[in-house]
C-alpha positions in Angstrom: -68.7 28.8 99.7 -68.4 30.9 102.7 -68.8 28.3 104.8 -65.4 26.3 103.4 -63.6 29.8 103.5 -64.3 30.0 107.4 -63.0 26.2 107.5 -60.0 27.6 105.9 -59.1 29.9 107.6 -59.7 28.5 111.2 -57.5 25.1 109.8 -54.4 27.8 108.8 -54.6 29.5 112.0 -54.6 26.1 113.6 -51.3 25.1 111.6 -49.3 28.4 112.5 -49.7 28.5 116.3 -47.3 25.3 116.3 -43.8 25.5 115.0 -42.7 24.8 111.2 -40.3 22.4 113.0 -42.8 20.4 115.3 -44.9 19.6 112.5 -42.0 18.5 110.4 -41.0 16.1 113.4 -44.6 14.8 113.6 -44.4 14.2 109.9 -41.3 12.7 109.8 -42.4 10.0 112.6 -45.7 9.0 110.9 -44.2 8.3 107.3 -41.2 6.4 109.3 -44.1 4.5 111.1 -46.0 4.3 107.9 -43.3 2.8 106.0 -41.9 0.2 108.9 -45.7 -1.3 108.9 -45.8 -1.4 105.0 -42.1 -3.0 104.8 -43.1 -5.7 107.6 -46.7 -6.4 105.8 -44.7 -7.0 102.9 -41.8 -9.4 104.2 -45.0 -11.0 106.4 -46.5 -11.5 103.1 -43.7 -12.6 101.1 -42.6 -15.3 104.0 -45.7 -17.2 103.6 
């Protein structure tokens, strides 16, 4: 258990030395990228 809290705390320090706004951008990108591939699987799919 003390183990996971160290984890924790270490992943939340992590998080707060970037920006709130850089780590929405970087979110943003990868579901944009995310949903481009699964929208051209599907149209790749549906084409053949």
């Amino acid at each position: 258990m003390k183990k996971l809290e160290n984890t924790h705390k270490t992943g939340r320090a992590i998080v707060t030395s970037e920006t709130s706004s850089e780590i929405a951008a970087k979110l943003k990108e990868i579901s944009a990228t995310l949903i481009k591939e699964r929208y051209d699987l599907y149209h790749r799919h549906r084409l053949k």
